[in-house]
PDB file of N, CA, C and O in Angstrom:
ATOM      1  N   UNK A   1     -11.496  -9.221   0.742  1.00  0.00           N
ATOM      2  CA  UNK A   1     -10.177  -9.619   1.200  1.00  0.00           C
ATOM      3  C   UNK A   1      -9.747  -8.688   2.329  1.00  0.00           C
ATOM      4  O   UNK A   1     -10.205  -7.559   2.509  1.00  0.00           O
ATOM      5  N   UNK A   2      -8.741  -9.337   3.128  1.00  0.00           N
ATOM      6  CA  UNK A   2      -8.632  -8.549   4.640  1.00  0.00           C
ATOM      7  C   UNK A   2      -7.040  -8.192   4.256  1.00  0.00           C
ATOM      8  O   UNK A   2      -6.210  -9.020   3.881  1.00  0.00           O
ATOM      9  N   UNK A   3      -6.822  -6.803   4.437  1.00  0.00           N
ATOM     10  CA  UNK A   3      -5.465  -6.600   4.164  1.00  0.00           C
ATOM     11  C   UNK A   3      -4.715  -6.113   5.523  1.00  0.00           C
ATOM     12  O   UNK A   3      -5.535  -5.435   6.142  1.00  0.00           O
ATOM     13  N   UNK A   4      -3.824  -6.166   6.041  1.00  0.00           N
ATOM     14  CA  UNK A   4      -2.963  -5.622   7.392  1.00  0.00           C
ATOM     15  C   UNK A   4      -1.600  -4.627   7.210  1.00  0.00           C
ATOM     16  O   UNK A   4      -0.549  -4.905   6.633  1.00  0.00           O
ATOM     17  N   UNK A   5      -1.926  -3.555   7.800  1.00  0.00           N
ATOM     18  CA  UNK A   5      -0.867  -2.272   7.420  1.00  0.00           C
ATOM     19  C   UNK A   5       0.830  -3.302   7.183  1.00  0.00           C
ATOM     20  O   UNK A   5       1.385  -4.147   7.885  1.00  0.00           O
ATOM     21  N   UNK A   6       1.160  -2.683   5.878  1.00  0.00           N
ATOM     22  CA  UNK A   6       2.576  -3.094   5.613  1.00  0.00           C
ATOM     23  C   UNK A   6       2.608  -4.199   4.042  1.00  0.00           C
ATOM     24  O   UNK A   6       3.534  -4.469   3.278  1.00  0.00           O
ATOM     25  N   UNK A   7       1.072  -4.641   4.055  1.00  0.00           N
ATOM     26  CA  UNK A   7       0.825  -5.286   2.921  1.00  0.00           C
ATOM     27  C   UNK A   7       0.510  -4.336   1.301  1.00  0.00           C
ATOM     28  O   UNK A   7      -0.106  -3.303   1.039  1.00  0.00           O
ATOM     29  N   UNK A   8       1.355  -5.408   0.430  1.00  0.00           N
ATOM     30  CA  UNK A   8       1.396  -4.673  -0.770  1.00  0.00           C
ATOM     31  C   UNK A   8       0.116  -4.742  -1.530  1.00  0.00           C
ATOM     32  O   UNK A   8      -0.358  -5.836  -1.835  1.00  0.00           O
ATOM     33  N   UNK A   9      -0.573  -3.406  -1.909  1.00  0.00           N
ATOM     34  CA  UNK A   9      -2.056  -3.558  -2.561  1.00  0.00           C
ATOM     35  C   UNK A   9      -1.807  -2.474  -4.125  1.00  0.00           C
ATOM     36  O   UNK A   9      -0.982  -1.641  -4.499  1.00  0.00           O
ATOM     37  N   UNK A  10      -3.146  -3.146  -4.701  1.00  0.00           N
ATOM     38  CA  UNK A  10      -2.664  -2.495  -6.431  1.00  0.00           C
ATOM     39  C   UNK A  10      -4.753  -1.937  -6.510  1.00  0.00           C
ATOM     40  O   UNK A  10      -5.666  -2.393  -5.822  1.00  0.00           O
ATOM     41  N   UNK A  11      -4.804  -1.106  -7.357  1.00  0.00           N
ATOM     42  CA  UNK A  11      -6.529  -1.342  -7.602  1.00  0.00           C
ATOM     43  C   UNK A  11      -6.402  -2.392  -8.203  1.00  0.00           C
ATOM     44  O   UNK A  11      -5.339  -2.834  -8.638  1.00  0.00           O
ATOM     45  N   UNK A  12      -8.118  -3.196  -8.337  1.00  0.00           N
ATOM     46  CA  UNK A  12      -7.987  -4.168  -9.255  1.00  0.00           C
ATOM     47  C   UNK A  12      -8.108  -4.121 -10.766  1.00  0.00           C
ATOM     48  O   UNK A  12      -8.058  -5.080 -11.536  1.00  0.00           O
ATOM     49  N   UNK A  13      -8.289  -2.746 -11.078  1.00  0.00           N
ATOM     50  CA  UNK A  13      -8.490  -2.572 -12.090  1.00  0.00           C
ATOM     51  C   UNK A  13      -6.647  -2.641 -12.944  1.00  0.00           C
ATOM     52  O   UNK A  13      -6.480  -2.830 -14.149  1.00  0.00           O
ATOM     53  N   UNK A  14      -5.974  -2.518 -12.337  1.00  0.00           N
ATOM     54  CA  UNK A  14      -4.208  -2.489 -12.584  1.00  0.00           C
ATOM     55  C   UNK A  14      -3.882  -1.084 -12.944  1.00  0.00           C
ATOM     56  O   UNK A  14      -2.980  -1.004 -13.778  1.00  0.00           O
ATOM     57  N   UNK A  15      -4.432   0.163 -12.491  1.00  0.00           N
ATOM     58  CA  UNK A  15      -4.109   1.320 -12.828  1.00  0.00           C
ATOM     59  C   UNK A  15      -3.148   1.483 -11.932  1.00  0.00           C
ATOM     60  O   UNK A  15      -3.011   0.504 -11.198  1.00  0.00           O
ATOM     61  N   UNK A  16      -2.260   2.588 -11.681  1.00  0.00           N
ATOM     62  CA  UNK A  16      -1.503   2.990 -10.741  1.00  0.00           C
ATOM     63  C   UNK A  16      -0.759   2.000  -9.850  1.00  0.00           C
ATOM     64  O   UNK A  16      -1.057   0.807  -9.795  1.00  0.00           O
ATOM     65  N   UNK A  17       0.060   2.471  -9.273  1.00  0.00           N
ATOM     66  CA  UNK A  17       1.211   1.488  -8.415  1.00  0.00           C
ATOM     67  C   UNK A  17       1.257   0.794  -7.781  1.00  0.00           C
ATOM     68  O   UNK A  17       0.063   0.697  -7.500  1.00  0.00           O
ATOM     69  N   UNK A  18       1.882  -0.119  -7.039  1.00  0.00           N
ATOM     70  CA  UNK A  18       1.356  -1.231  -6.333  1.00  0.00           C
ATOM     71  C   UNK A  18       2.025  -0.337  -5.248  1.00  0.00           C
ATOM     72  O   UNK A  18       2.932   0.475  -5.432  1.00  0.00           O
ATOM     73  N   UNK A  19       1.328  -0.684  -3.949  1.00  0.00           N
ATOM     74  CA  UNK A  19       1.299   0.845  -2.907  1.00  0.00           C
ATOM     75  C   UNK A  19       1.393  -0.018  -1.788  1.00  0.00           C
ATOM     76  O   UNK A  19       1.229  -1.237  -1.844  1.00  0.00           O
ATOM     77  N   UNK A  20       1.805   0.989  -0.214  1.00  0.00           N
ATOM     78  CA  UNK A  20       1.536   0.032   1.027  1.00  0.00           C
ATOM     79  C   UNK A  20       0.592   0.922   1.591  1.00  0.00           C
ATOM     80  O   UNK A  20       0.314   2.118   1.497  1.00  0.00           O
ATOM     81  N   UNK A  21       0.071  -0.386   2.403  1.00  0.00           N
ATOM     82  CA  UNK A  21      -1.141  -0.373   3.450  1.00  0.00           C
ATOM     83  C   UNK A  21      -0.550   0.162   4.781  1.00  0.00           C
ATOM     84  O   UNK A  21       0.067  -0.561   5.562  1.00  0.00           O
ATOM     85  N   UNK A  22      -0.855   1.880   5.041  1.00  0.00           N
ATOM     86  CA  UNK A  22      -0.445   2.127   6.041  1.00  0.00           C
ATOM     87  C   UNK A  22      -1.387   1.998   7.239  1.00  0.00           C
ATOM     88  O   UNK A  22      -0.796   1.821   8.304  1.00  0.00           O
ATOM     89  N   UNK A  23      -2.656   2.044   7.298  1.00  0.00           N
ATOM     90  CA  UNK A  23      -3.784   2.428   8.302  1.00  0.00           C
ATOM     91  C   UNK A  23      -4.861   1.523   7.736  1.00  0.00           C
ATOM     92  O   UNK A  23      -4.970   0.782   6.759  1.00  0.00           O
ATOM     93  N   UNK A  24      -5.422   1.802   8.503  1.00  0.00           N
ATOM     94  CA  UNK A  24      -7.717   1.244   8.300  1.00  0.00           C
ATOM     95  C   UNK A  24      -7.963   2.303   8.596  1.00  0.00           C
ATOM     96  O   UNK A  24      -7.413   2.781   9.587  1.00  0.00           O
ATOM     97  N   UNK A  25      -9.043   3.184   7.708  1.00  0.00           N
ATOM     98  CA  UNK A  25     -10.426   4.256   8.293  1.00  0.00           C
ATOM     99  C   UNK A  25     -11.369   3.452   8.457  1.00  0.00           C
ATOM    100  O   UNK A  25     -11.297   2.223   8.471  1.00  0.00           O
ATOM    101  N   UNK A  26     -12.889   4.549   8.673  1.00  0.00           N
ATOM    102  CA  UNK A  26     -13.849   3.968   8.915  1.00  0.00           C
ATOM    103  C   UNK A  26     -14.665   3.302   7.503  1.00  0.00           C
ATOM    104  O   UNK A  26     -14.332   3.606   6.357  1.00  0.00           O
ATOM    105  N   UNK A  27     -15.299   2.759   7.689  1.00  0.00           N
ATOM    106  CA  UNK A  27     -16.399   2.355   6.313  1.00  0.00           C
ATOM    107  C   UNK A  27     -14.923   1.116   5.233  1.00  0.00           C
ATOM    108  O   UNK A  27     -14.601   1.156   4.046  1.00  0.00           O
ATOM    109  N   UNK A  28     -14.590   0.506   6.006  1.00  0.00           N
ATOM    110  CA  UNK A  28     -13.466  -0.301   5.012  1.00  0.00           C
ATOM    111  C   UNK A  28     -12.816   0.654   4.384  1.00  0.00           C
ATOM    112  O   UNK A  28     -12.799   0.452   3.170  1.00  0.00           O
ATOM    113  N   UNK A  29     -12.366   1.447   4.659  1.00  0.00           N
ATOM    114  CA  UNK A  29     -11.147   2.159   3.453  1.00  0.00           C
ATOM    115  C   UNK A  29     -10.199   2.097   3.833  1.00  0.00           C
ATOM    116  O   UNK A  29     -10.380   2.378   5.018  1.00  0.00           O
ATOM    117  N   UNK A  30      -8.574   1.809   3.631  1.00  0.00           N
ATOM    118  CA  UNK A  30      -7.672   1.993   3.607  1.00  0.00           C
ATOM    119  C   UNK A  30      -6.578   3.045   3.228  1.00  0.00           C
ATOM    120  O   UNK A  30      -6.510   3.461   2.072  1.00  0.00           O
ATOM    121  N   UNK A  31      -5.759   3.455   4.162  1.00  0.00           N
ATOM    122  CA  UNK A  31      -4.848   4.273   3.410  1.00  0.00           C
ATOM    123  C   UNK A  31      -3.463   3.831   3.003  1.00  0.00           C
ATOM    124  O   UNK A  31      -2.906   2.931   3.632  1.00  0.00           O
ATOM    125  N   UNK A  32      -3.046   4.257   2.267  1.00  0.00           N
ATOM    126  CA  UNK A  32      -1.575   3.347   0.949  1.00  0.00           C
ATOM    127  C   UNK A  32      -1.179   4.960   0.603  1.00  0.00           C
ATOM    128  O   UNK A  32      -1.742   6.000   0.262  1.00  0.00           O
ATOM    129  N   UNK A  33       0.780   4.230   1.066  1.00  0.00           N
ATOM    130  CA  UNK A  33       1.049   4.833   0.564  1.00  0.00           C
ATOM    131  C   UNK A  33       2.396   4.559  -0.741  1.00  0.00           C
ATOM    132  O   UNK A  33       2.744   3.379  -0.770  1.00  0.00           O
ATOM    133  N   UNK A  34       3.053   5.364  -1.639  1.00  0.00           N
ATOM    134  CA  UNK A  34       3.647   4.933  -2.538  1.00  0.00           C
ATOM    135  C   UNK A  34       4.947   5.749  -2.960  1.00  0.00           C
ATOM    136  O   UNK A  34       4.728   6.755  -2.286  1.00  0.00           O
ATOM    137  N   UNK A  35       5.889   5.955  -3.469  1.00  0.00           N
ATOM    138  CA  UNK A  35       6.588   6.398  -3.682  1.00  0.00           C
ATOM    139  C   UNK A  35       6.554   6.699  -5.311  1.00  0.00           C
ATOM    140  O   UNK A  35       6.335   5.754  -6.069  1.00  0.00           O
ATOM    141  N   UNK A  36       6.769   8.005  -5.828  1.00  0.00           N
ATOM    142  CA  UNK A  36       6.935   7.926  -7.304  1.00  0.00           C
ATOM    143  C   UNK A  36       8.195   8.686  -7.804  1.00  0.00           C
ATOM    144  O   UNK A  36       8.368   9.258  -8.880  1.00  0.00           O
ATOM    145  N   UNK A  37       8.891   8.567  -6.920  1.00  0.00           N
ATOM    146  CA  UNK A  37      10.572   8.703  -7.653  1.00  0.00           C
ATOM    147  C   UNK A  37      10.870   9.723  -7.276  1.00  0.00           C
ATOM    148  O   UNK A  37      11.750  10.306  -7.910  1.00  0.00           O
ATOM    149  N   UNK A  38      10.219  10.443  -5.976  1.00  0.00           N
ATOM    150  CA  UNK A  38      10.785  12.102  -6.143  1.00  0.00           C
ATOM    151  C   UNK A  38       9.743  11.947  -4.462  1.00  0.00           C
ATOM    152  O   UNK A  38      10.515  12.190  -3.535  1.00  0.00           O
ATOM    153  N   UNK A  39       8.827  11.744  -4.126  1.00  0.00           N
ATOM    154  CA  UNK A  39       7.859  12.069  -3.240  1.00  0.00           C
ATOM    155  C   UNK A  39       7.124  10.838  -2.672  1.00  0.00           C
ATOM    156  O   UNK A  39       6.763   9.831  -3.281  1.00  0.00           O
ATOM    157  N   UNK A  40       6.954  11.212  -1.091  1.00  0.00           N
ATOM    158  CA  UNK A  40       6.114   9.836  -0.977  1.00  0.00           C
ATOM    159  C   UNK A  40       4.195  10.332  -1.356  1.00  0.00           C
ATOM    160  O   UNK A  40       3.695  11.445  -1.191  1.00  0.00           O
ATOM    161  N   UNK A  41       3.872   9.738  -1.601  1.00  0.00           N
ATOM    162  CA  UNK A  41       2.468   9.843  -2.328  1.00  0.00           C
ATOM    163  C   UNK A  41       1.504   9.158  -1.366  1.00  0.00           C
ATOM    164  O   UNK A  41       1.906   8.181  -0.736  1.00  0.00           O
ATOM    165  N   UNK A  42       0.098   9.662  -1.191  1.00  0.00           N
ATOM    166  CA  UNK A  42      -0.773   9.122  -0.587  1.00  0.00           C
ATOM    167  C   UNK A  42      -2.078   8.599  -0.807  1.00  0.00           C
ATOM    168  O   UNK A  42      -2.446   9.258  -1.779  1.00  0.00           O
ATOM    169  N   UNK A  43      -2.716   8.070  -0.606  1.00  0.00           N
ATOM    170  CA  UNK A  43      -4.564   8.011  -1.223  1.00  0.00           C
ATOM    171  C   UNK A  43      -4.794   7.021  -0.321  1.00  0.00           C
ATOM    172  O   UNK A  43      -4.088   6.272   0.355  1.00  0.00           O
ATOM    173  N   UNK A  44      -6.663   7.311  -0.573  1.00  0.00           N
ATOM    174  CA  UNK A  44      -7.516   6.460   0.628  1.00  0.00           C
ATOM    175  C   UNK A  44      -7.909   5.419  -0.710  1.00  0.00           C
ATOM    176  O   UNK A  44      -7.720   5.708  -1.891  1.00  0.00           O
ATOM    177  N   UNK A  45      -8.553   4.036  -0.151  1.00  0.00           N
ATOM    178  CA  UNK A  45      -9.630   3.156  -0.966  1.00  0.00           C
ATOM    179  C   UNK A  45     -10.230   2.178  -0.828  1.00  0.00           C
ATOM    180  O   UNK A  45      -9.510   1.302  -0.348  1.00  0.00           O
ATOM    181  N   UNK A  46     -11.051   1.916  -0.978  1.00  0.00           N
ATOM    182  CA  UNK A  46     -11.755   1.217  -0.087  1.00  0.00           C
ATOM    183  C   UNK A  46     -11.353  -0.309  -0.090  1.00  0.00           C
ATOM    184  O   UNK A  46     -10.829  -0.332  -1.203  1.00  0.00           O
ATOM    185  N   UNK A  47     -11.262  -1.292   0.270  1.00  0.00           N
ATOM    186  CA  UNK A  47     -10.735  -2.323   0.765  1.00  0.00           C
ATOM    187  C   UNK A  47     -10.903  -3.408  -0.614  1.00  0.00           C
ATOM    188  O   UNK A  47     -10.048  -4.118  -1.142  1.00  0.00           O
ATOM    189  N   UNK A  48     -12.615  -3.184  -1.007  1.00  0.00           N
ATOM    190  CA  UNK A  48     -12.714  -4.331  -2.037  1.00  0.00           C
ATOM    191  C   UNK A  48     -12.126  -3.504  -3.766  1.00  0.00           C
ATOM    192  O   UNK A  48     -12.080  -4.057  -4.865  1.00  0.00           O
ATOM    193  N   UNK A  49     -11.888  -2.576  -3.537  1.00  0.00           N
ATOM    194  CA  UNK A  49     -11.183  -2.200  -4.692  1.00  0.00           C
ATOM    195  C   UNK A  49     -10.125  -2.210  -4.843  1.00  0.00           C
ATOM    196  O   UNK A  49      -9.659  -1.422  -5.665  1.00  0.00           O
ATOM    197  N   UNK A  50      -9.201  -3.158  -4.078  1.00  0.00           N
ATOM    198  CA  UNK A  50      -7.568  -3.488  -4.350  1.00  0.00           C
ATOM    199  C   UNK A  50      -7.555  -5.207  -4.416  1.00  0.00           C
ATOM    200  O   UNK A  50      -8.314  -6.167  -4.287  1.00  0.00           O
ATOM    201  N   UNK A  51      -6.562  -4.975  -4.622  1.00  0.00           N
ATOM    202  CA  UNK A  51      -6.004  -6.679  -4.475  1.00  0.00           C
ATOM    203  C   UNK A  51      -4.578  -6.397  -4.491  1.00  0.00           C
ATOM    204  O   UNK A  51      -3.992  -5.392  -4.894  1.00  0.00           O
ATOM    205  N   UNK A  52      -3.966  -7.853  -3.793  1.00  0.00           N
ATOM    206  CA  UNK A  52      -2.200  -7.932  -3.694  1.00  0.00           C
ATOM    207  C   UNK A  52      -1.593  -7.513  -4.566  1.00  0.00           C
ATOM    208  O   UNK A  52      -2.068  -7.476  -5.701  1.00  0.00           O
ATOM    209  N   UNK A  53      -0.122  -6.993  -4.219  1.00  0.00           N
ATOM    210  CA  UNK A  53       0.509  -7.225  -5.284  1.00  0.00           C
ATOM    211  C   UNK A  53       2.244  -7.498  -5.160  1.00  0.00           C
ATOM    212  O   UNK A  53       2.472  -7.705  -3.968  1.00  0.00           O
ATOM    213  N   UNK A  54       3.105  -7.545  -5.701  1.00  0.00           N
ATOM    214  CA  UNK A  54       4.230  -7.579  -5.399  1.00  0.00           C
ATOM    215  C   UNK A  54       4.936  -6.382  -5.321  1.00  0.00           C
ATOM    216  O   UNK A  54       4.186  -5.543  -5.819  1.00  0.00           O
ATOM    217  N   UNK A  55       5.995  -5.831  -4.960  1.00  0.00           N
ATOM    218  CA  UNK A  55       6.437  -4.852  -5.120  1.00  0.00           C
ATOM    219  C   UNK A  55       7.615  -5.393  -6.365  1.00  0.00           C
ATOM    220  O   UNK A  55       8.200  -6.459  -6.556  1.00  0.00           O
ATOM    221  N   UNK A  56       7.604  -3.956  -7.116  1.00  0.00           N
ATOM    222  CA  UNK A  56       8.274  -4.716  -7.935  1.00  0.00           C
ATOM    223  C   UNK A  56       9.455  -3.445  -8.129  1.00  0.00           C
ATOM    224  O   UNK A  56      10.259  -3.482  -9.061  1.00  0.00           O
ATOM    225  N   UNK A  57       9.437  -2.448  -7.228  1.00  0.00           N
ATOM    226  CA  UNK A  57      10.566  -1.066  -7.655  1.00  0.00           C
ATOM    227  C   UNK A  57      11.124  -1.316  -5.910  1.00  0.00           C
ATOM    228  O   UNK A  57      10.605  -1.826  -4.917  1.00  0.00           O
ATOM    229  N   UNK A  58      12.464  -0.643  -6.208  1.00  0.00           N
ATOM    230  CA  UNK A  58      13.077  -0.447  -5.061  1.00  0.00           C
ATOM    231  C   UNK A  58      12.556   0.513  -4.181  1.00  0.00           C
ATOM    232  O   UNK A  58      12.914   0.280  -3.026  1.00  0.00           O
ATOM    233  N   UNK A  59      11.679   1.737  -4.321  1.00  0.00           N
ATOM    234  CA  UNK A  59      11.257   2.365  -3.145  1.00  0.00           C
ATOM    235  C   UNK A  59      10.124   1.557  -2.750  1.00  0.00           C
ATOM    236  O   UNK A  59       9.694   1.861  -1.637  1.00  0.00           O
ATOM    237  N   UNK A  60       9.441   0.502  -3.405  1.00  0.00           N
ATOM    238  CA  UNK A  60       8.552  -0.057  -2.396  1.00  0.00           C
ATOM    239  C   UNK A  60       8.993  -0.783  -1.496  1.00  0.00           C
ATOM    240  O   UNK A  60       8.740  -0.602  -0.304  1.00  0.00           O
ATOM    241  N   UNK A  61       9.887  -1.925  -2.059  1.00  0.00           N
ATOM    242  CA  UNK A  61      10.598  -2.785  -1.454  1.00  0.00           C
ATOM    243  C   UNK A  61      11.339  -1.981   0.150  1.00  0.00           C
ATOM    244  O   UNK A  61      11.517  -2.633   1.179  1.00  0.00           O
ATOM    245  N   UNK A  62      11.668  -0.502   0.011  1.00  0.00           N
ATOM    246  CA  UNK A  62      12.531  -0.169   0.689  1.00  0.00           C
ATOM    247  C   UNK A  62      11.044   0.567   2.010  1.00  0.00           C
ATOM    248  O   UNK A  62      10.935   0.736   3.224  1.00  0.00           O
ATOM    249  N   UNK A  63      10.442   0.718   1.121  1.00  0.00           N
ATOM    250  CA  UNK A  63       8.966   1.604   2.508  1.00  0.00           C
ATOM    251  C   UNK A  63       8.347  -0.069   3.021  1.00  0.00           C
ATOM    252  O   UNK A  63       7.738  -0.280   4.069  1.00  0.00           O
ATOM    253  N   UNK A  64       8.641  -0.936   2.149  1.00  0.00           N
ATOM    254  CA  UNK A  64       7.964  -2.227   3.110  1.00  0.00           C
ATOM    255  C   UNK A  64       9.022  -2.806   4.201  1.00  0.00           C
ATOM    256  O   UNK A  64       8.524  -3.567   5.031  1.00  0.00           O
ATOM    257  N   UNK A  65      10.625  -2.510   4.327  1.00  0.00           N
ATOM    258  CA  UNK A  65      11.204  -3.173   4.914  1.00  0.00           C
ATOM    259  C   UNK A  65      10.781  -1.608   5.961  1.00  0.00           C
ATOM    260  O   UNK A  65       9.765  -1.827   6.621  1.00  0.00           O
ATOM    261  N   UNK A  66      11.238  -0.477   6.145  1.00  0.00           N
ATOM    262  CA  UNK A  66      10.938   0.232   7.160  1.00  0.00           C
ATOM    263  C   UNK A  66       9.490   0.217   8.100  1.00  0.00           C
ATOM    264  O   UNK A  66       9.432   0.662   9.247  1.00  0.00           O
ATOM    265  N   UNK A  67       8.422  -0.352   7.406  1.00  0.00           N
ATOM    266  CA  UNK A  67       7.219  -0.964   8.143  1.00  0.00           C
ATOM    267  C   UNK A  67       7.451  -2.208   9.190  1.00  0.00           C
ATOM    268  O   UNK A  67       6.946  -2.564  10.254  1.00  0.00           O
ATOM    269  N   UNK A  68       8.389  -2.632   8.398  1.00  0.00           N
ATOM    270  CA  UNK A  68       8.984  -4.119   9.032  1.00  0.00           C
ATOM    271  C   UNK A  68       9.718  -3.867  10.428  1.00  0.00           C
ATOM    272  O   UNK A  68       9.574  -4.393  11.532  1.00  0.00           O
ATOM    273  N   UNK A  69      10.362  -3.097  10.067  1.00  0.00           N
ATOM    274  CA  UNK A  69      10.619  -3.053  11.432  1.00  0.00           C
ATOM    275  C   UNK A  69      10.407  -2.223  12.387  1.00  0.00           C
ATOM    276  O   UNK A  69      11.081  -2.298  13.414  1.00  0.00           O
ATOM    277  N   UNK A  70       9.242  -1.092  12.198  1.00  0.00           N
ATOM    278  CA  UNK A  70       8.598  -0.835  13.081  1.00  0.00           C
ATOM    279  C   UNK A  70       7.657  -1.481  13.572  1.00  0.00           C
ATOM    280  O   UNK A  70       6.806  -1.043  14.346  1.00  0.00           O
ATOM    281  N   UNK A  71       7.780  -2.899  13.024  1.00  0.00           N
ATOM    282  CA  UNK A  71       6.469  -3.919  13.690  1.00  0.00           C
ATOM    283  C   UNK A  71       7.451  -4.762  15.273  1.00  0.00           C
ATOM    284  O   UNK A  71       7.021  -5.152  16.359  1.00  0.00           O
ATOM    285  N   UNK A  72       8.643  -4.751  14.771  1.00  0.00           N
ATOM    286  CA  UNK A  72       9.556  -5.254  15.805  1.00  0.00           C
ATOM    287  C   UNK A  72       9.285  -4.271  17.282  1.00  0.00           C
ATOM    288  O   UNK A  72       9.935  -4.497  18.302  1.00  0.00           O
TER     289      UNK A  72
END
């Protein structure tokens, strides 16, 4: 699956948060980042080990609208 910085991604395994897609590295990995109530949080992974997801807390909702409009 092809994901584009600003899109909401989860592992597929359903561990940990549903996160945004800030960048592409090399070799398919992605970097996401997340908020956990205090800090913004970071990690790399590789592309086929996520899938969509919704945001479902207000700091995601709130780091996906500030992506938003730095796309403007």
């Amino acid at each position: 699956m092809s994901f584009m910085i600003g899109d909401q991604v989860q592992l597929k395994d359903g561990s940990g948060p549903c996160m945004t897609v800030i960048g592409g590295l090399q070799s398919g990995h992605l970097a996401c980042c997340w908020f956990d109530g205090k800090e913004l949080q970071e990690m790399t992974a590789h592309k086929d080990s996520l899938i969509s997801c919704e945001a479902v807390d207000t700091n995601a909702r709130m780091l996906q609208a500030i992506l938003n409009l730095n796309r403007r």
